[in-house]
C-alpha positions as CSV (number, residue, x, y, z in Angstrom):
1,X,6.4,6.9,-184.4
2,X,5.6,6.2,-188.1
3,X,4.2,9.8,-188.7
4,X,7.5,10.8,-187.5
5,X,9.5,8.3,-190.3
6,X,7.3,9.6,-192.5
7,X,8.1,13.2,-191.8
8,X,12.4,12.3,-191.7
9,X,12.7,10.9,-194.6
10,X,12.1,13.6,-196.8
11,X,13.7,15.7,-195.1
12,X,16.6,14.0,-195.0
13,X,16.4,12.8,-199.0
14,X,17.4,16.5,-199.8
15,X,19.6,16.6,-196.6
16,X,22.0,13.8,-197.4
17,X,22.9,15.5,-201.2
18,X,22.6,18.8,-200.5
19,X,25.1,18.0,-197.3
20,X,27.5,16.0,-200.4
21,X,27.2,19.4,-202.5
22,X,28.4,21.7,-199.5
23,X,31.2,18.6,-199.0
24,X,32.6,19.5,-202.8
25,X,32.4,23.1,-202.5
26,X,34.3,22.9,-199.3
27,X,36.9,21.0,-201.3
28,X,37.2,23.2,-203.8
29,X,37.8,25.8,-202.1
30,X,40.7,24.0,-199.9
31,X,42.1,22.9,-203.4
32,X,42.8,26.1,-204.2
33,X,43.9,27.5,-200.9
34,X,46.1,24.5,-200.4
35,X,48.1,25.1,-203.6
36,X,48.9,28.9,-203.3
37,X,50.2,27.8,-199.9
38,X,52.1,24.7,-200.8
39,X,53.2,27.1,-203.7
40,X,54.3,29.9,-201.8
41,X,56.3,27.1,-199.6
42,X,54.1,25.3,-197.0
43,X,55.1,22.5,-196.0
44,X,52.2,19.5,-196.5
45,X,52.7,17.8,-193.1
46,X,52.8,21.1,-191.3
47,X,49.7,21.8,-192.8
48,X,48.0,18.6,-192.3
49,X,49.1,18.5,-188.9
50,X,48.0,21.7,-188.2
51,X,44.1,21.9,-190.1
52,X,43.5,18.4,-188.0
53,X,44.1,20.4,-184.6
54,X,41.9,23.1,-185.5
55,X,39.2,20.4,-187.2
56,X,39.5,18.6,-183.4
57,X,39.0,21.9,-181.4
58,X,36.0,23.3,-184.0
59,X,34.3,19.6,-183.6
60,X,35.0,18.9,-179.8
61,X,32.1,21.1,-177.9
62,X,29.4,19.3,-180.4
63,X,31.2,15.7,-179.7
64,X,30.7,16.6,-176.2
65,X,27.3,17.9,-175.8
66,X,25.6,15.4,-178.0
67,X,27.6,12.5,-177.9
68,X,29.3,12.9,-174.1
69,X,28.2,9.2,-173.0
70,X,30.1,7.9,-175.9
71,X,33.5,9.2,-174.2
72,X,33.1,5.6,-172.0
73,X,32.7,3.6,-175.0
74,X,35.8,4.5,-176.1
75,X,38.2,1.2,-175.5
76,X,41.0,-0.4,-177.2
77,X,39.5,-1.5,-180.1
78,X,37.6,1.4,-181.0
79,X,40.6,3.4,-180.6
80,X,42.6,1.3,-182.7
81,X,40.4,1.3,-185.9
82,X,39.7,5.2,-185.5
83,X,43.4,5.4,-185.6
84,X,43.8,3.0,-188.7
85,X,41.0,5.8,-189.9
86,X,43.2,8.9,-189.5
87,X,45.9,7.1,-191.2
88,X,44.5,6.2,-194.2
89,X,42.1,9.3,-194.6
90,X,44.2,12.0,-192.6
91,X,47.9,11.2,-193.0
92,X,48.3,8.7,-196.2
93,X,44.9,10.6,-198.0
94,X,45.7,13.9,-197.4
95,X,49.7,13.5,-197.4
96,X,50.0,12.5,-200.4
97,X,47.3,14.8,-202.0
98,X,48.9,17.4,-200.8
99,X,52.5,16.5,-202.1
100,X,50.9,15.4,-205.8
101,X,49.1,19.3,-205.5
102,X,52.2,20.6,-204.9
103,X,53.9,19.3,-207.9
104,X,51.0,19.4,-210.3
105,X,47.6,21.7,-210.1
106,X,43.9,21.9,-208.7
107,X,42.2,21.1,-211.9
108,X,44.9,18.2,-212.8
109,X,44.4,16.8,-208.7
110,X,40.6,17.0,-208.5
111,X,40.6,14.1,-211.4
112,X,42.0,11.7,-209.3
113,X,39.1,12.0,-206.7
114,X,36.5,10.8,-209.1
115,X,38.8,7.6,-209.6
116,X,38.3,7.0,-205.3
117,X,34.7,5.2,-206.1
118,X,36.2,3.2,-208.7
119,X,39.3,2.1,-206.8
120,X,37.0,1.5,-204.0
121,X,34.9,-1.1,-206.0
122,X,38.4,-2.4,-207.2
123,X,39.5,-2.8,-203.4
124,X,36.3,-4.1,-201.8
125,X,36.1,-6.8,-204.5
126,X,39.6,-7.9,-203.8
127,X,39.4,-7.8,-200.3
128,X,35.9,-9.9,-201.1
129,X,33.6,-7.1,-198.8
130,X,31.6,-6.6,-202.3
131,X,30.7,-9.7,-205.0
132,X,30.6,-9.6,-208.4
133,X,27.5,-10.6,-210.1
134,X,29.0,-10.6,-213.8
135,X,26.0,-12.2,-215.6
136,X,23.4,-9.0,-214.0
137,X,23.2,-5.7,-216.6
138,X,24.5,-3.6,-212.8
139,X,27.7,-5.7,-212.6
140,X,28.2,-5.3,-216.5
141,X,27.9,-1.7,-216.1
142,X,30.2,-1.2,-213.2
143,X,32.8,-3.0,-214.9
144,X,32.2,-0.9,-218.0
145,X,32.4,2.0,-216.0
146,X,35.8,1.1,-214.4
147,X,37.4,0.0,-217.5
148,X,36.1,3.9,-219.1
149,X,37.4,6.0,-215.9
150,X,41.0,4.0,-216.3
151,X,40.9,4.8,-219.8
152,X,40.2,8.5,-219.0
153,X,43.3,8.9,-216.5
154,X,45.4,7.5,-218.5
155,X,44.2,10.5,-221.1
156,X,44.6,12.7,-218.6
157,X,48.3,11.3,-217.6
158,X,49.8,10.8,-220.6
159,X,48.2,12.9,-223.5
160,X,48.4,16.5,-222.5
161,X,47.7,18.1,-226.3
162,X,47.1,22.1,-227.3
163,X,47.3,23.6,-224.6
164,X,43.8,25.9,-224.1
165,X,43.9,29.3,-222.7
166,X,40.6,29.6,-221.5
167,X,40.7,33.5,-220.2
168,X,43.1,36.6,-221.5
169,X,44.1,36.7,-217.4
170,X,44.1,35.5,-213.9
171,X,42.7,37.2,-211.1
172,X,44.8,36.6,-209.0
173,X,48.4,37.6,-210.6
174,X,50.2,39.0,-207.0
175,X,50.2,35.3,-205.6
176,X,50.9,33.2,-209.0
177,X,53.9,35.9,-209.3
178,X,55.3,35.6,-205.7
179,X,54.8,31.9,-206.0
180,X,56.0,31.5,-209.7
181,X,59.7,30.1,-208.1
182,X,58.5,27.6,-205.5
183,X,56.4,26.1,-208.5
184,X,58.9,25.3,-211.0
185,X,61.2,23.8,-208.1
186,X,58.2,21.6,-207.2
187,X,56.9,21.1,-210.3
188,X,57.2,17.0,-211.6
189,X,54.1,15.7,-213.4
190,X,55.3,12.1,-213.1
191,X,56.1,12.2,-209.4
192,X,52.5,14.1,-208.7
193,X,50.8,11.4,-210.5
194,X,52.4,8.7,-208.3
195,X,51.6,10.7,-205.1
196,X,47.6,11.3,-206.6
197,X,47.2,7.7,-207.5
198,X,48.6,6.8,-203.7
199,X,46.4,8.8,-202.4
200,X,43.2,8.0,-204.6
201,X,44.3,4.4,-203.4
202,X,44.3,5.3,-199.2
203,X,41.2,7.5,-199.9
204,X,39.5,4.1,-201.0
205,X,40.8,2.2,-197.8
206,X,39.7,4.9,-195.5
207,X,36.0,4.5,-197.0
208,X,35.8,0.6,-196.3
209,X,37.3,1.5,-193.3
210,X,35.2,4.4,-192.2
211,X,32.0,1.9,-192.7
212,X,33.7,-0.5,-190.0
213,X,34.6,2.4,-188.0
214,X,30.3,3.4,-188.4
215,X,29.7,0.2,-186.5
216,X,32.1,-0.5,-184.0
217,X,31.5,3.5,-182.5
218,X,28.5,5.6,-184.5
219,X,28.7,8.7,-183.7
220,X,29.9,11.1,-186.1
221,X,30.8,13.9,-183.8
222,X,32.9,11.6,-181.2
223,X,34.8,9.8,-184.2
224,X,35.5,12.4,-185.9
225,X,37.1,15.0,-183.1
226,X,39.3,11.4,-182.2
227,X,40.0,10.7,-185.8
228,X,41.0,14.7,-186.2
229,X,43.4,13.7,-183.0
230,X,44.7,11.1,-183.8
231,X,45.8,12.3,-187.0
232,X,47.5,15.6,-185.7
233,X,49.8,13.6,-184.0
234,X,50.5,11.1,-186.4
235,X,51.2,13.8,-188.8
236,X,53.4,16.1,-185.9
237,X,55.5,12.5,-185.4
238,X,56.2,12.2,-189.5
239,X,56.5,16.1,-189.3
240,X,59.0,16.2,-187.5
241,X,61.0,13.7,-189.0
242,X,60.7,15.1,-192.1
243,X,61.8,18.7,-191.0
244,X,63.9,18.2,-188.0
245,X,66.6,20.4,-189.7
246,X,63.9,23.0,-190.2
247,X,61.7,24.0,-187.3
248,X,61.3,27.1,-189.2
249,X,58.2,25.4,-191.2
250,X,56.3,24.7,-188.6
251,X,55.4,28.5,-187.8
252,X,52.5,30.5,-188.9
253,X,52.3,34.0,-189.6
254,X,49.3,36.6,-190.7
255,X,49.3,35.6,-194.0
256,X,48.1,33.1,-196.9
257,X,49.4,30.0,-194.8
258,X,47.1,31.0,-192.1
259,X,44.1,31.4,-193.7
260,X,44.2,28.0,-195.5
261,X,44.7,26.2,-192.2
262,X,41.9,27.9,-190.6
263,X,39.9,27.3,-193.4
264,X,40.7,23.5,-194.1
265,X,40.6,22.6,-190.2
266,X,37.4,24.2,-189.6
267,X,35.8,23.3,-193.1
268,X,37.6,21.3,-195.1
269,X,38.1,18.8,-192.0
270,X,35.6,19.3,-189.2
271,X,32.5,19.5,-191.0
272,X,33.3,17.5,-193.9
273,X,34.6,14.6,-191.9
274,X,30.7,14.8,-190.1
275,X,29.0,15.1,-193.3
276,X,31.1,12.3,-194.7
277,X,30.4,10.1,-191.8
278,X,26.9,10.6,-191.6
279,X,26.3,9.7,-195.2
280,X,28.6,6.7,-195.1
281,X,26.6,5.4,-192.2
282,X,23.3,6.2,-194.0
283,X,24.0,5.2,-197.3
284,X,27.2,3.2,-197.5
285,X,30.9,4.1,-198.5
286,X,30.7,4.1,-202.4
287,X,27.7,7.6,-201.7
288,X,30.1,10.6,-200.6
289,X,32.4,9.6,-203.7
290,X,29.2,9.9,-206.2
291,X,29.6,14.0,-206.1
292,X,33.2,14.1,-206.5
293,X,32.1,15.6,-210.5
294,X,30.9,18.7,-209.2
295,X,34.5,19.8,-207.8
296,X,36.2,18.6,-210.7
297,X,34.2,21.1,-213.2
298,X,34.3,24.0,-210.7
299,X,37.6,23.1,-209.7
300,X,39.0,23.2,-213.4
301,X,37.4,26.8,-214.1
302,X,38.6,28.4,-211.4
303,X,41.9,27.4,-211.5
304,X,42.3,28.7,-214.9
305,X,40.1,31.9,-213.9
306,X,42.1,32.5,-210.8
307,X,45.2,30.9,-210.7
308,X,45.9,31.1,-215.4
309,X,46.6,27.7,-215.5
310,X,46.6,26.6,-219.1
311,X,44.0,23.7,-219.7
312,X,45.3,20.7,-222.0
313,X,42.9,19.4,-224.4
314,X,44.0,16.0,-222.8
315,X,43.1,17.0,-219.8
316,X,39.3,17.8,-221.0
317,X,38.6,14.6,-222.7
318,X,40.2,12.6,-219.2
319,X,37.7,14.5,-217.5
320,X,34.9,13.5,-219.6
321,X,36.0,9.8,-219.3
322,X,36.3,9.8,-215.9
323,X,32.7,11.3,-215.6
324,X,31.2,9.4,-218.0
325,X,32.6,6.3,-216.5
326,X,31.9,7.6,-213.2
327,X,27.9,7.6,-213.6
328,X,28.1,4.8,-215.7
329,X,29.5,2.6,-212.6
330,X,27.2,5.0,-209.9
331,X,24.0,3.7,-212.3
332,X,25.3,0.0,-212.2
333,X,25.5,0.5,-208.4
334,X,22.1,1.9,-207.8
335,X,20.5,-0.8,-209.8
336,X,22.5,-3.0,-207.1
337,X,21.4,-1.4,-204.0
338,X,17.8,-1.4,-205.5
339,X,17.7,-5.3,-206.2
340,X,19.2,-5.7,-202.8
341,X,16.8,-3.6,-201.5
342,X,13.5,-5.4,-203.3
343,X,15.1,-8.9,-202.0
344,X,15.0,-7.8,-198.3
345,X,11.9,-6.0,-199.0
346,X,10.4,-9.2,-200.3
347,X,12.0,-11.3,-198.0
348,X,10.5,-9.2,-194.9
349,X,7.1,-9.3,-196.4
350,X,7.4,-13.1,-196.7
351,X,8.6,-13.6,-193.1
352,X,5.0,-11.4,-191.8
353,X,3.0,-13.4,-194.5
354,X,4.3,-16.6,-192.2
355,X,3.7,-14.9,-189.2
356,X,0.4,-13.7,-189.7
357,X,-0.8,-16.9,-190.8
358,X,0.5,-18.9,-188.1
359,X,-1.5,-16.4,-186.0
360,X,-4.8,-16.8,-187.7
361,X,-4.4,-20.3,-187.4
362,X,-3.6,-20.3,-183.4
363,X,-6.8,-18.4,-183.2
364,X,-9.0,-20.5,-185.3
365,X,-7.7,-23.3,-182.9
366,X,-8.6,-21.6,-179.9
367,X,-11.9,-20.9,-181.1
368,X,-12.7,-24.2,-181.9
């Protein structure tokens, strides 16, 4: 059994953040399939509801052949905080994501997911689920690094500067043209904020929550195919609310629409919802969150590359805020976990120290 810790954990310390990596370039690519969609007049509900069904079906044959015995686990309780889950990752996340894409762009959205570690510190303190040490050099820095990624949205919202036209075109001119009239009638910076910072906000819940969810029913396959469920109709009930004077948005032809909900159920839902909730149960909600850096850079090149939007100098130095701020908090938080670590480590070694010598001293009595 220990040769066989010794050989997991390796394999799984390049596992875990190569799994976070293939996480970001999944949402990356949704990002940008999600606004030429919304763009070209997708509705977001129809497409949340919609890439949630597909995410259940693609992740339902491995729920069931690895995690089958779970299906009688699954009472009240567990049912009712998997669907707390799906509302504040699936329908309140994702909703209002979709709706601040809509109105703004990739590369000004994908901002707002570094902010969800942050605000998830912010939460978890309030809620009292995490402490605050303030007189220990990690506490200092996570505050620090709080304080800089606020400063750096608040860049990023609210000083927009020369505008910076990074390449002479964009690849991909026949969507951005078809979609050029559905974007001014959606476009509202101020709004899209609102819906980004709502959503940065349930994205935080849903990663407290999702650790609960880890321990009342671990199983990442079984969670996630309910969760995916659970959300489909939750977002089919607001749905159609929402458009009930136009069932016409709920249908799907051969086209761009179809590809992004093929794409963002089976990839951008189903896998990344596993990955997410393997690392959360491994490493605790604030790890998933400590990638979100690598979408924002790729995301902000290739929407000017592909989609010619025009990059604000404002929007650069945010960005550089909220990373700096970012690792500043991430470095605070590892010195955390490694203290916390030591302690238990220490405190483990004293509890065998005891044992051991009240051993040695049964035996010396039974000798004499």
């Amino acid at each position: 059994m220990v040769e066989e810790k010794k050989t997991a954990w390796p394999i799984e310390a390049v596992m875990l953040p190569a799994s976070m990596v293939l996480v970001q370039a999944f949402t990356m690519g949704a990002l940008l399939l999600s606004k030429l969609a919304l763009n070209v007049g997708m509705e977001p509900f129809v497409l949340l509801a919609y890439r949630n069904l597909i995410g259940a079906i693609i992740v339902a044959p491995f729920a069931f052949y690895f995690e089958r015995e779970m299906a009688r686990k699954v009472n009240p309780k567990v049912w009712g905080w998997i669907s707390i889950n799906a509302l504040f990752g699936i329908v309140l996340a994702m909703g209002l994501h979709y709706y601040g894409l809509r109105a703004t762009n990739a590369a000004y959205s994908v901002n707002f997911l570094n902010l969800i570690p942050v605000v998830t510190f912010v939460i978890a303190v309030v809620l009292r689920v995490e402490k605050l040490a303030v007189r220990t050099w990690s506490c200092k820095m996570k505050l620090m690094g709080t304080a800089i990624c606020v400063g750096g949205t608040m860049v990023v919202s609210l000083y927009k500067g020369e505008q910076l036209h990074l390449w002479p075109t964009h690849l991909l001119k026949h969507h951005a043209a078809a979609a050029a009239p559905a974007a001014a009638a959606h476009h509202g910076m101020t709004i899209g904020t609102l819906y980004l910072c709502g959503s940065c906000l349930a994205y935080a819940f849903w990663f407290i929550v999702q650790a609960r969810v880890a321990k009342v029913f671990p199983c990442k396959y079984f969670s996630t195919m309910l969760a995916c469920a659970s959300g489909t109709v939750q977002a089919l009930l607001i749905g159609a609310v929402i458009h009930r004077d136009n069932p016409s948005a709920w249908l799907l032809t051969w086209d761009l629409q179809l590809v992004t909900v093929v794409y963002s159920g089976v990839f951008n839902t189903g896998v990344t919802f596993c990955l997410i909730s393997w690392a959360i149960a491994r490493r605790g909600p604030i790890y998933p969150s400590m990638f979100n850096s690598l979408a924002l850079m790729a995301t902000t090149v290739l929407d000017s590359l592909l989609l010619g939007t025009a990059v604000s100098v404002g929007s650069l130095l945010g960005a550089v805020l909220i990373v700096v701020g970012l690792y500043a908090f991430l470095w605070g938080k590892g010195k955390e976990m490694m203290q916390h670590q030591q302690q238990q480590s220490a405190a483990t070694a004293t509890s065998v120290d005891h044992r051991s010598n009240g051993s040695t001293t049964n035996n010396g009595d039974e000798c004499v």
